[in-house]
C-alpha positions as CSV (number, residue, x, y, z in Angstrom):
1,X,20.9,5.8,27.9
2,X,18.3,3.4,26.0
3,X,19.7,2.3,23.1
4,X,17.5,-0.2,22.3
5,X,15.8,0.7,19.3
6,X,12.0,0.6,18.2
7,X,11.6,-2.9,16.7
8,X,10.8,-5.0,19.4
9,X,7.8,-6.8,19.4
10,X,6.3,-8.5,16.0
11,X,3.1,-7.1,15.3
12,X,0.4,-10.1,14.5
13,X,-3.1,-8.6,14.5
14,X,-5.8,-9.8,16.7
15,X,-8.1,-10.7,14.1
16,X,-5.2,-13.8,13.1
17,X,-6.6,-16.1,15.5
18,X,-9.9,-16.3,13.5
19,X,-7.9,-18.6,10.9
20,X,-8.6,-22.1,11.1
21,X,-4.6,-23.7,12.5
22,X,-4.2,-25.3,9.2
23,X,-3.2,-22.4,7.9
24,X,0.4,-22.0,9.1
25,X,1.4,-18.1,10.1
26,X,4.4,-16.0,10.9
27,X,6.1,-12.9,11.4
28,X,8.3,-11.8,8.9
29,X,11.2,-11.6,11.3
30,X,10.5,-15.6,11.2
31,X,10.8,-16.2,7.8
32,X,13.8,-17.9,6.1
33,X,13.2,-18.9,2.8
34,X,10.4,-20.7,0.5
35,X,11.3,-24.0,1.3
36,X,10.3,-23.6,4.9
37,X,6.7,-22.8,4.1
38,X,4.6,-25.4,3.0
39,X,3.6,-25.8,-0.7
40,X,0.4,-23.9,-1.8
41,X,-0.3,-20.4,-2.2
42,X,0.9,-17.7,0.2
43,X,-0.5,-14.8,1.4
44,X,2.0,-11.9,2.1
45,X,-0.1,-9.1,4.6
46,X,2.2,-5.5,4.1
47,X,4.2,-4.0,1.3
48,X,7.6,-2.3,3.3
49,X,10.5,-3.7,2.4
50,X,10.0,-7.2,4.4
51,X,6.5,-7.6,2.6
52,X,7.5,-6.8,-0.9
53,X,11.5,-8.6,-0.2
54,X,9.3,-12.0,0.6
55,X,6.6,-11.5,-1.5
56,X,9.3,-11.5,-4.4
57,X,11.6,-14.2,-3.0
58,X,8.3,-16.8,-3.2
59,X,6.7,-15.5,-6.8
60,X,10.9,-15.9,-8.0
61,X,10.4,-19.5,-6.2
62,X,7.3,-20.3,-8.5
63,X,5.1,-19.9,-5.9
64,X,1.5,-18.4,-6.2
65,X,1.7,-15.1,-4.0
66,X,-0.9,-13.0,-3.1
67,X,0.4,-10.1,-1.4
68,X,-2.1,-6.9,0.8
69,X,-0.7,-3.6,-0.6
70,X,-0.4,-0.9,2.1
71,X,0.8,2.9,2.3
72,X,4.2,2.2,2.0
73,X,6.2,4.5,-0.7
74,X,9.0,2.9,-3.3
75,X,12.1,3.8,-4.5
76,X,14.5,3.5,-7.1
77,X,17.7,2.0,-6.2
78,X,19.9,2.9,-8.6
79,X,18.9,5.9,-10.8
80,X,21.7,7.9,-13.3
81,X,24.3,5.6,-12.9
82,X,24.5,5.9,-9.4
83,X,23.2,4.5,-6.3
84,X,20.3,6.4,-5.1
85,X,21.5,6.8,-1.6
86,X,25.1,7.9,-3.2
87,X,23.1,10.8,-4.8
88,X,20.7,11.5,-1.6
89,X,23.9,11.7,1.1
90,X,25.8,13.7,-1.1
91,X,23.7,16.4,-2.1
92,X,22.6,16.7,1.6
93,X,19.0,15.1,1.6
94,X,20.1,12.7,4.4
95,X,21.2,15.2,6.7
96,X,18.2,17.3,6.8
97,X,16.9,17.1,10.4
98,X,13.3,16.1,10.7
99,X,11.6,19.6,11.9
100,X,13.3,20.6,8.5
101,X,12.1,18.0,6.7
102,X,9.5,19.0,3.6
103,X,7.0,15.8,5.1
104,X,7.7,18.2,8.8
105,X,7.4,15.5,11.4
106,X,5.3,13.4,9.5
107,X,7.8,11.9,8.0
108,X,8.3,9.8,11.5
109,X,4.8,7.8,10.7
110,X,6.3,6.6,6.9
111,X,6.8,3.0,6.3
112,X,10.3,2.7,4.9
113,X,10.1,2.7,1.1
114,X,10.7,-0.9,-0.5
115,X,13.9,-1.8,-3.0
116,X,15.8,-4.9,-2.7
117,X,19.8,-5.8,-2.5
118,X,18.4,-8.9,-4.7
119,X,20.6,-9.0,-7.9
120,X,23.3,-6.9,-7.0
121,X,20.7,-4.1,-5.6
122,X,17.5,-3.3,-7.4
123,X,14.0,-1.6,-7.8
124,X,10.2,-3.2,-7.0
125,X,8.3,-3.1,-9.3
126,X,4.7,-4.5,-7.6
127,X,3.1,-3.2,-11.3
128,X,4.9,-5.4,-13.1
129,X,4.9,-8.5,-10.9
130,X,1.1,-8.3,-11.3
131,X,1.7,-8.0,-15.2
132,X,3.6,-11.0,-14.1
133,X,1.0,-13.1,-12.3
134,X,1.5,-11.5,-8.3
135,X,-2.1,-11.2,-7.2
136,X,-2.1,-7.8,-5.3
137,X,-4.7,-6.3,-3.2
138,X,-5.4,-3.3,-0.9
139,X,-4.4,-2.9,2.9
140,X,-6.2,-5.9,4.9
141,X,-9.3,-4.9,6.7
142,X,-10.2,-8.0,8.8
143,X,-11.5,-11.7,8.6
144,X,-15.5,-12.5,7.9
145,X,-16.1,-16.1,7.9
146,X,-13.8,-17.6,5.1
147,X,-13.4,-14.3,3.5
148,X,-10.3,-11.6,3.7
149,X,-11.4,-8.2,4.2
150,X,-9.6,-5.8,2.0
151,X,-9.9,-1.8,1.5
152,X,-10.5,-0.5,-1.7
153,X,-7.3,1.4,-2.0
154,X,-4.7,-0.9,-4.4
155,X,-4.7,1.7,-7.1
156,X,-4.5,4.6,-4.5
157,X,-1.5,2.9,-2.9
158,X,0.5,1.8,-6.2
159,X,-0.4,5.6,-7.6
160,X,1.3,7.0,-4.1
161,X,4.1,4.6,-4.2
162,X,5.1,5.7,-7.7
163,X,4.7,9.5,-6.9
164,X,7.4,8.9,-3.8
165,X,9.7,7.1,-6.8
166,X,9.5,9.6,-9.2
167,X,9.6,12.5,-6.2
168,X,13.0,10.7,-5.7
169,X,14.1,10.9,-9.1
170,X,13.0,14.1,-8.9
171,X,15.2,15.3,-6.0
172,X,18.4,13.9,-7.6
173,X,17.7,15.2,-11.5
174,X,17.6,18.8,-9.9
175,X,21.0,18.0,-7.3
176,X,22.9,17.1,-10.9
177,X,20.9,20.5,-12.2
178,X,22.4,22.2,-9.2
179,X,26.1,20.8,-9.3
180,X,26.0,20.8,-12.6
181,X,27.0,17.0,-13.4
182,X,27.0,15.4,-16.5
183,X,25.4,11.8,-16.7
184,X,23.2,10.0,-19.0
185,X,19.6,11.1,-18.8
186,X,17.1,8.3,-17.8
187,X,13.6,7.9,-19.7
188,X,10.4,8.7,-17.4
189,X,8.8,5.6,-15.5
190,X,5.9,4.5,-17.1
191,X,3.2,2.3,-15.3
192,X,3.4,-1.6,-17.3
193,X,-0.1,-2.6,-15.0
194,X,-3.2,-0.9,-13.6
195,X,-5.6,-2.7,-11.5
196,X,-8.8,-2.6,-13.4
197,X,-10.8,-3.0,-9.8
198,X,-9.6,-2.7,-6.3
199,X,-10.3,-6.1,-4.7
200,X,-12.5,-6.3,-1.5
201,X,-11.9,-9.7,-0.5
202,X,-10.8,-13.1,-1.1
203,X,-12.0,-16.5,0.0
204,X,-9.0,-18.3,1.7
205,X,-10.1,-21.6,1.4
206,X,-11.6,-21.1,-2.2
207,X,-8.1,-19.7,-3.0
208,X,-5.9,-22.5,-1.3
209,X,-4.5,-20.2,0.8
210,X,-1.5,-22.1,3.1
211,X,0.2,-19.6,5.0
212,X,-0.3,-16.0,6.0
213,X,2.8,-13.9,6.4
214,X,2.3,-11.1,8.8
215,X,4.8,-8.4,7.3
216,X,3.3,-5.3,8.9
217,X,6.2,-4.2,11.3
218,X,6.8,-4.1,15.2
219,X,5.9,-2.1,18.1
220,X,8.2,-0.5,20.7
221,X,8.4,-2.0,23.9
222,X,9.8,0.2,26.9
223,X,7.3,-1.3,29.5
224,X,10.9,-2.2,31.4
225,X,11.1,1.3,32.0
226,X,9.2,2.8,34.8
227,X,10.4,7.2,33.7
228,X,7.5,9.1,32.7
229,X,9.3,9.7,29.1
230,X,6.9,8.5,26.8
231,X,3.4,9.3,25.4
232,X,-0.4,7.6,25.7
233,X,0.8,5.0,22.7
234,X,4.0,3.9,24.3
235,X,6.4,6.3,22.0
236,X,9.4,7.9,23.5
237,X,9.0,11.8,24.0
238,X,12.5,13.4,23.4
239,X,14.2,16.2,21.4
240,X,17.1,14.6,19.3
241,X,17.9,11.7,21.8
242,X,17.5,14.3,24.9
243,X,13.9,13.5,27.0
244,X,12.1,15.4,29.5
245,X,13.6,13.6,32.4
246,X,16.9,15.2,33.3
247,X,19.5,12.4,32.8
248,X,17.5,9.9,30.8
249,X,18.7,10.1,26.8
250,X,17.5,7.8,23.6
251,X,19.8,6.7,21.2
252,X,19.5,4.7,17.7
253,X,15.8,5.7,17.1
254,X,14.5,5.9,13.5
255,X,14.9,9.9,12.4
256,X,15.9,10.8,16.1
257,X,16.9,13.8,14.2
258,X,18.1,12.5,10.5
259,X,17.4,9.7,8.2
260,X,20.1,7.8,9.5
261,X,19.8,8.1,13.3
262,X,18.4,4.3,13.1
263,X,21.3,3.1,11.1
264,X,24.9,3.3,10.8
265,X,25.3,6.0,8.9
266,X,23.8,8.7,11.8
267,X,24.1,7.1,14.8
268,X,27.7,8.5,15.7
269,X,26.3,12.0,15.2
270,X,24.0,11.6,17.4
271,X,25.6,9.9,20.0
272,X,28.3,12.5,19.7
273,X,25.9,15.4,20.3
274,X,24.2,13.5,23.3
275,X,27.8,13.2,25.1
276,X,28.1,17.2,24.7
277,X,24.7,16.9,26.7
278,X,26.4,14.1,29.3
279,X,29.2,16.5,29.6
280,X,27.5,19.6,30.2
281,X,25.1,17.8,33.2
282,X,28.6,16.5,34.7
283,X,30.3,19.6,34.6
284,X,27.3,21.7,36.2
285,X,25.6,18.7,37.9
286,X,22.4,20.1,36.1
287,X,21.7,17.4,33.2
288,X,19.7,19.2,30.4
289,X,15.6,17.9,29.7
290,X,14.3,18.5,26.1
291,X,12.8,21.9,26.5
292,X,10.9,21.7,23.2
293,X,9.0,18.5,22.6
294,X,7.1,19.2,19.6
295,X,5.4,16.0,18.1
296,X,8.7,13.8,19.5
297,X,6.3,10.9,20.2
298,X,5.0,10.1,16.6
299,X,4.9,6.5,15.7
300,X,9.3,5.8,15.1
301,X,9.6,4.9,11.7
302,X,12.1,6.8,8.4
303,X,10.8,8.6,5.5
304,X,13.6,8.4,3.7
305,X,14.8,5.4,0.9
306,X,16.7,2.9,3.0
307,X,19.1,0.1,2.8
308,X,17.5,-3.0,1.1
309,X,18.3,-4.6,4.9
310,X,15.5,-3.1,6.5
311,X,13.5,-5.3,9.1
């Protein structure tokens, strides 16, 4: 059984080591709080719920933050007088196995959407930190002499961020529909800041630029394992846990079949439908190999609004 997860090694891109080494960097799994960063503004590379979680604590510190906006959706965190995730696990939505899923398998290459457990649990708003003063860009395209590289995609990514937080409002107006539950209506979300350009680059050392936080996820490590259960990018191959190697089983992957299989709230349904598998191969002596292996080996990431925790 590999229970080890998918976030093992911090992803830092090659392109990092043409910064000049007074310009201190780090992995988000490294950073602790602004005090620990020296003073000057920061750069904040990646917009899950690390990137925009950091990017927030140092703009709430006073610091000057400019933060590379990627692909990854939002979410509201508590919408109707309830917790999102209250509404989404009771009407069903978490339990929807992934090859039911509207986003089909797809939904295993989505960042997790960003919200904070900052305040008592809240939204992110990246619109109207920039209102605020955040300097926001598009996803970051490399390094050219003293110039970051950015794609022209800002407004493309705040416009698909908001249409996953308004999908999500969506899903739970028509569950209260459905059951028919009474609770106060809430007013549509309307966008407080537009980016009048989508930013290409930025001079680093025009800009002051101190420190670089890499917030753009990890990459699973299985080199350990010498069984021919995983694909040409190093993903594991299975169907719900089970692999194509009789006897060899996953367990605690992101959407191994649900939106919680990474996270408490799944992970004893899966392990409990793996041990029927365990039983079955001791009882027979013919373990069972996932006969169906679809698109298994997609990058390992949920599609669903998480827990404000997420690395």
């Amino acid at each position: 059984m590999l229970a080890n997860g998918a976030y093992h090694n911090p992803v830092i891109p090659r392109t990092a080591e043409r910064l000049p080494s007074g310009i201190l960097q780090l992995h988000s799994s490294n950073y602790r709080n602004p005090q620990s960063l020296p003073e000057g503004p920061v750069l904040v590379v990646g917009s899950g719920q690390s990137g925009c979680q950091i990017a927030e604590d140092l703009y709430l510190a006073g610091r000057e933050v400019h933060l590379c906006v990627g692909r990854a959706p939002r979410a509201p965190r508590v919408y109707r007088g309830r917790e999102v995730t209250d509404w989404l696990t009771e009407s069903g939505y978490y339990d929807i196995p992934y090859e039911n899923h509207p986003q089909k398998a797809t939904v295993r290459e989505k960042t997790n959407h960003y919200l904070t457990g900052r305040d008592g649990g809240r939204e992110i708003d990246l619109r109207q930190r920039a209102l605020e003063g955040m300097r926001l860009y598009g996803s970051f395209k490399g390094i050219e002499d003293s110039k970051l590289l950015f794609a022209p995609d800002l407004s493309t990514n705040l416009d698909e961020a908001d249409r996953s937080y308004n999908g999500i409002r969506q899903l739970v107006d028509q569950y209260i529909a459905r059951s028919g539950i009474e609770t106060p209506q809430e007013p549509p979300y309307v966008a407080p800041w537009k980016p009048q350009s989508d930013p290409r680059e930025l001079d680093y050392a025009a800009a002051g630029i101190v420190c670089i936080v890499w917030a753009i996820g990890f990459a699973a490590d299985y080199s350990w394992v010498d069984l021919p259960i995983f694909n040409g990018r190093g993903h594991a191959v299975h169907r719900r846990g089970v692999s194509p190697v009789a006897g060899a089983y996953f367990l605690g992957l992101p959407w191994q079949n649900t939106w919680g299989s990474g996270r408490f709230a799944d992970v004893g349904k899966d392990a409990e439908y793996l041990l029927g598998h365990i039983r079955q191969a001791l009882t027979t002596g013919t373990p069972p190999v996932a006969h169906t292996l679809n698109d298994n080996a997609t990058a390992l990431s949920a599609g669903a609004p998480a827990a404000a925790t997420r690395r």
